[in-house]
C-alpha positions as CSV (number, residue, x, y, z in Angstrom):
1,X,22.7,28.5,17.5
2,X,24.0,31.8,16.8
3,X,26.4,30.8,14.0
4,X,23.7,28.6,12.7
5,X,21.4,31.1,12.5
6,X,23.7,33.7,10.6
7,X,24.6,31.2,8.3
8,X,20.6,30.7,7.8
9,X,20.7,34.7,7.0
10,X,23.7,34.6,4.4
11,X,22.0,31.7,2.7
12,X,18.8,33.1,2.0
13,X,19.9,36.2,1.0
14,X,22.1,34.7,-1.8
15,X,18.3,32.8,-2.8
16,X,16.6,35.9,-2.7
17,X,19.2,37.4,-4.9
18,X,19.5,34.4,-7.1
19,X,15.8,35.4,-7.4
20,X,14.9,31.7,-6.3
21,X,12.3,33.0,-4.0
22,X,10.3,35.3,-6.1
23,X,10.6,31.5,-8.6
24,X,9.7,29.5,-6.7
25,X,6.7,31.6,-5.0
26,X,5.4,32.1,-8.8
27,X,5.7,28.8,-9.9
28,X,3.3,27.5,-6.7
29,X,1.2,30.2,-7.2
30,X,0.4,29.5,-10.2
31,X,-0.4,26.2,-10.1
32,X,-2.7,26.5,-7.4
33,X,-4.4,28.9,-8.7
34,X,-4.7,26.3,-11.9
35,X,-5.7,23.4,-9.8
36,X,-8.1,25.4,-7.4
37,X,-9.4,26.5,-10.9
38,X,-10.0,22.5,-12.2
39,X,-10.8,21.4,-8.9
40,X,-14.2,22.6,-8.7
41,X,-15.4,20.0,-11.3
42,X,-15.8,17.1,-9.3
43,X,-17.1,18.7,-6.2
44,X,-20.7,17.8,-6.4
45,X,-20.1,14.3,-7.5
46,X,-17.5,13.6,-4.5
47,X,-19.8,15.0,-2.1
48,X,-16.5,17.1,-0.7
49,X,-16.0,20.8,-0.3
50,X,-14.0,22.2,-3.0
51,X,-11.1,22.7,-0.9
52,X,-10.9,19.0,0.0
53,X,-10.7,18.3,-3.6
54,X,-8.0,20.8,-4.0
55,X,-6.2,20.1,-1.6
56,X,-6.1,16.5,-3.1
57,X,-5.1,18.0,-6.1
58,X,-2.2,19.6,-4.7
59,X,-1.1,16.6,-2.9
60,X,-0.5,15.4,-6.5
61,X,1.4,18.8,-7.9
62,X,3.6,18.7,-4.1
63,X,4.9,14.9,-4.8
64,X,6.7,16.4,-8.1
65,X,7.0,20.1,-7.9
66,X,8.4,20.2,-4.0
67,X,11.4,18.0,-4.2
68,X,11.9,19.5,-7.6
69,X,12.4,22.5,-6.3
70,X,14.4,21.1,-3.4
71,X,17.0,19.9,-5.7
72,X,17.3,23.0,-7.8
73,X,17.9,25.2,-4.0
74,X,20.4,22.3,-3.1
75,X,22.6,20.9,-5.9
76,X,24.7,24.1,-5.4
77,X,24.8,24.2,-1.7
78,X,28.3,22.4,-1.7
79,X,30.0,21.9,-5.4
80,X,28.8,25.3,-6.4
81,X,31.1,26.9,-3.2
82,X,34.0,24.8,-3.9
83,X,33.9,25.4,-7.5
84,X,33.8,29.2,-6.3
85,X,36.5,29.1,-3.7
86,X,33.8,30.3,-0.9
87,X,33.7,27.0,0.8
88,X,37.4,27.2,2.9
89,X,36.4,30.5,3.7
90,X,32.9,29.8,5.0
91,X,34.5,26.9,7.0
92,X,37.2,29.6,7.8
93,X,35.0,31.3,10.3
94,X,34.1,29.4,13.9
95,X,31.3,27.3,12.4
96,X,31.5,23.4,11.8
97,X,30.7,21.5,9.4
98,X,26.9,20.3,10.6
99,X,26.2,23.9,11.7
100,X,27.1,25.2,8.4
101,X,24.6,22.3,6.4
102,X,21.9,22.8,8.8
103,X,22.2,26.6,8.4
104,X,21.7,26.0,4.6
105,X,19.1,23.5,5.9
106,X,16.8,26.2,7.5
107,X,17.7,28.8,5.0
108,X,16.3,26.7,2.2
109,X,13.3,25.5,4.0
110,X,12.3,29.1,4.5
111,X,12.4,29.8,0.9
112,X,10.2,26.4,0.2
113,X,7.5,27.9,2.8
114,X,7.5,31.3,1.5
115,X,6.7,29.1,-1.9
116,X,4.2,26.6,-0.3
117,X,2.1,29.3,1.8
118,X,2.5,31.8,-1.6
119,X,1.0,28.4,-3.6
120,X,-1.0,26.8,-1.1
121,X,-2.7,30.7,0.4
122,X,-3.8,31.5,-3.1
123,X,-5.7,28.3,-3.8
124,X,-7.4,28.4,-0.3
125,X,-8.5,31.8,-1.1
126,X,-9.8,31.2,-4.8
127,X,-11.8,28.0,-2.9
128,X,-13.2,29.8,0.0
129,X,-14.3,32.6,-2.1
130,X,-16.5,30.7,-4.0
131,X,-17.8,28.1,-1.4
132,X,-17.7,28.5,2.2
133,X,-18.2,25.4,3.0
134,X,-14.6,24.6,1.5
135,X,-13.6,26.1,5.6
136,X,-14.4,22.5,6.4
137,X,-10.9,21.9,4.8
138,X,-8.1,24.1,6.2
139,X,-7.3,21.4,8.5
140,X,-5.9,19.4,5.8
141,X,-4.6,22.0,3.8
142,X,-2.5,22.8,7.0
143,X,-1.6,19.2,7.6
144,X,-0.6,19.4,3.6
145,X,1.6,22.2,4.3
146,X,3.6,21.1,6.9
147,X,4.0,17.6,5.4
148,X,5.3,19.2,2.1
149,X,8.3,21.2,4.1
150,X,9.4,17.2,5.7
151,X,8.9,16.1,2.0
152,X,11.2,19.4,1.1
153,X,13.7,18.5,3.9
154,X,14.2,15.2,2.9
155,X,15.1,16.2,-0.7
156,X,16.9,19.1,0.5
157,X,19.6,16.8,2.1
158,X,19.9,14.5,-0.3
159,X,20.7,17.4,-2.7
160,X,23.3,18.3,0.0
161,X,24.6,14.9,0.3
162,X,24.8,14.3,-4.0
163,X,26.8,17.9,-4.1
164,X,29.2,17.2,-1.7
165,X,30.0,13.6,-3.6
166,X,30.1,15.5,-7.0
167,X,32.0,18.3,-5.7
168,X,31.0,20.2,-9.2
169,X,27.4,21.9,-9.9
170,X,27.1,20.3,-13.3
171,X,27.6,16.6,-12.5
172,X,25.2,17.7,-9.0
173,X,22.6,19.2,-10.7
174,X,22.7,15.8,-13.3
175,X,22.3,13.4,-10.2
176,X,20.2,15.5,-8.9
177,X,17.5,15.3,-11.7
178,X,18.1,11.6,-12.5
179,X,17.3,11.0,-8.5
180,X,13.9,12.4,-9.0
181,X,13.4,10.9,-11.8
182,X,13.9,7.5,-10.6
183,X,12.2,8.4,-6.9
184,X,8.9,9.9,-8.3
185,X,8.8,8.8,-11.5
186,X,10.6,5.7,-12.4
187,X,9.8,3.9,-8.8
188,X,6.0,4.0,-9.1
189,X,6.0,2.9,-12.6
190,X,7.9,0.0,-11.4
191,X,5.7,-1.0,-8.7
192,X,3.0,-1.1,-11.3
193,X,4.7,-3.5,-13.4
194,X,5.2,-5.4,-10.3
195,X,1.7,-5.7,-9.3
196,X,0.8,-6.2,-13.4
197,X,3.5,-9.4,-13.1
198,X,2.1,-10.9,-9.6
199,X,-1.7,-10.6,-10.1
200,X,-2.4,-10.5,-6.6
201,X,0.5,-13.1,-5.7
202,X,2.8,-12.5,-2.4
203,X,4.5,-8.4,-3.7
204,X,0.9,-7.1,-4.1
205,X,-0.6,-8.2,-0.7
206,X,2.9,-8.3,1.6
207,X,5.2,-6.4,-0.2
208,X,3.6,-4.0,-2.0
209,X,2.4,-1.3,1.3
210,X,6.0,-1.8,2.4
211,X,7.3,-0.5,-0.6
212,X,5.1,2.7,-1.0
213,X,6.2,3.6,2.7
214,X,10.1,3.2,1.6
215,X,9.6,5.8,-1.3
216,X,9.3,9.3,0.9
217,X,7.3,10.9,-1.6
218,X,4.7,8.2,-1.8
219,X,4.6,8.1,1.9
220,X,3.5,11.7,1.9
221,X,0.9,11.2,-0.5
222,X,-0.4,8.4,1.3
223,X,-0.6,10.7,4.3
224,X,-2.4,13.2,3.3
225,X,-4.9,11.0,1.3
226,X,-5.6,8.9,4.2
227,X,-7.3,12.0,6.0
228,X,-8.5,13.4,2.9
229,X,-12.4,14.0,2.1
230,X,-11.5,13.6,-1.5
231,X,-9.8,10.5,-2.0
232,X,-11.7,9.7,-5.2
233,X,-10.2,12.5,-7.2
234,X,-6.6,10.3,-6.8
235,X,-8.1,7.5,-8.1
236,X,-4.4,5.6,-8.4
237,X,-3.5,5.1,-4.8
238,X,-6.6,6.2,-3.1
239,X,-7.2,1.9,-2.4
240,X,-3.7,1.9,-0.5
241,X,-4.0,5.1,1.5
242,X,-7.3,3.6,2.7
243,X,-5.6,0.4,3.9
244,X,-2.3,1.8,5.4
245,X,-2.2,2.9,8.5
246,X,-1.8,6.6,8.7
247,X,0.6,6.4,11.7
248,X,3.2,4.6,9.2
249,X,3.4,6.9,6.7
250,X,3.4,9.7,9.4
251,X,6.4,7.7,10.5
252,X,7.8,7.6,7.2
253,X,7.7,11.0,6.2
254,X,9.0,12.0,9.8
255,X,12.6,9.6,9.5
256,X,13.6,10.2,5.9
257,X,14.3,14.1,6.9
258,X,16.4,12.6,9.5
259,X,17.9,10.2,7.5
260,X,18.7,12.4,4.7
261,X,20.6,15.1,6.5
262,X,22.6,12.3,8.8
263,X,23.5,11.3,4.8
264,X,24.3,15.0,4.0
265,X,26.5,15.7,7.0
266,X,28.4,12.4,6.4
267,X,29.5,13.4,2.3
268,X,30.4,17.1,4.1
269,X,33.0,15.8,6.5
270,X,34.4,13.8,3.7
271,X,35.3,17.1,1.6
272,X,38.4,18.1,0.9
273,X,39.6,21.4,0.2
């Protein structure tokens, strides 16, 4: 734990000094205060406090900003130190391989907290300042927050994983783009054409919920919609997080993490130096 932990230290401060958290905390920031901002237009016709509604909002703005901002912290983690000649002497020192990622790991979670609770904090505030009532949805906010770091953790090793294959920052940071572009953008706009080309045939009623929960980022959406006071003001998959049981998603979003780093460690051991 020790040597985990002070690899944790030497990674974040090489983000703070890379400025990536005072970045990332401004970007979140922000935005919230943006969408806290907008979100107060539909409150009345919802019948939701306006943090509900914000908070539904942000669900939106997590599902592409977070593992955005994942890939950016990782696609260096692995290619950029080789390219630097840092990794043989970080695996130089008594630490192994998986103590070394999962240092990186924590390091780089920190700084996506420090970014959610910077984003996240300022909209709750702009909400409750206004309407008191918008208390009523902390709970969700909070279950929004921690959600978002699994959501972060998940892209975070998958960065890991697609810069120790490239084993150079430039062809990492590439894949690491073109995966979120195909996981949050690409993959939803082909389940629409799907359903477009069944009209309510055997993908839309059997396939379709099992498909949503293999993408991680709509399984956290569908999470936190499912509790959500608001569900109305995300009008596109409102109808499936009502039907899909929360305890699936919850499932969903809890694995890929898992899965993800398993993936990471695996390219690791495979490096060469």
């Amino acid at each position: 734990m020790n040597r985990i932990l002070a690899t944790c230290a030497a990674e974040f401060r090489i983000a703070r000094r890379n400025r990536w958290v005072t970045i990332s905390a401004l970007m979140m920031v922000l935005f919230g205060m943006v969408l806290s901002a907008a979100g107060s237009a539909p409150t009345g016709a919802l019948g939701a406090d306006r943090l509900s509604v914000t908070v539904a909002s942000l669900t939106s703005l997590a599902v592409y900003l977070v593992p955005l901002l994942a890939l950016l912290l990782a696609f260096d983690a692995v290619a950029g130190e080789l390219e630097r000649g840092t990794l043989p002497l970080l695996l130089a020192y008594p630490v192994s391989r998986p103590e070394a990622l999962i240092g990186k790991l924590i390091a780089h979670l920190a700084v996506l907290s420090v970014a959610l609770l910077a984003g996240y904090g300022t909209a709750a505030l702009a909400a409750i300042a206004v309407d008191t009532r918008a208390l009523a949805g902390l709970p969700a906010l909070f279950r929004l927050f921690w959600s978002s770091l699994l959501l972060g953790a998940t892209f975070l090793g998958t960065g890991y994983a697609l810069s120790a294959w490239s084993r150079r920052p430039s062809a990492a940071a590439g894949l690491g783009i073109g995966l979120w572009l195909v996981v949050i953008v690409l993959y939803d706009l082909a389940l629409l054409a799907g359903i477009v080309a069944d009209n309510g045939g055997f993908f839309t009623t059997a396939l379709f919920p099992y498909a949503l929960l293999a993408n991680p980022a709509d399984a956290f959406r569908l999470y936190n919609l499912s509790a959500s006071q608001a569900t109305a003001a995300a009008a596109g998959i409102a109808g499936a997080a009502a039907t899909i049981p929360g305890w699936q998603s919850l499932a969903s979003i809890l694995l890929w993490p898992l899965a993800a780093l398993g993936l990471a460690i695996a390219a690791f051991r495979k490096v060469t130096l």
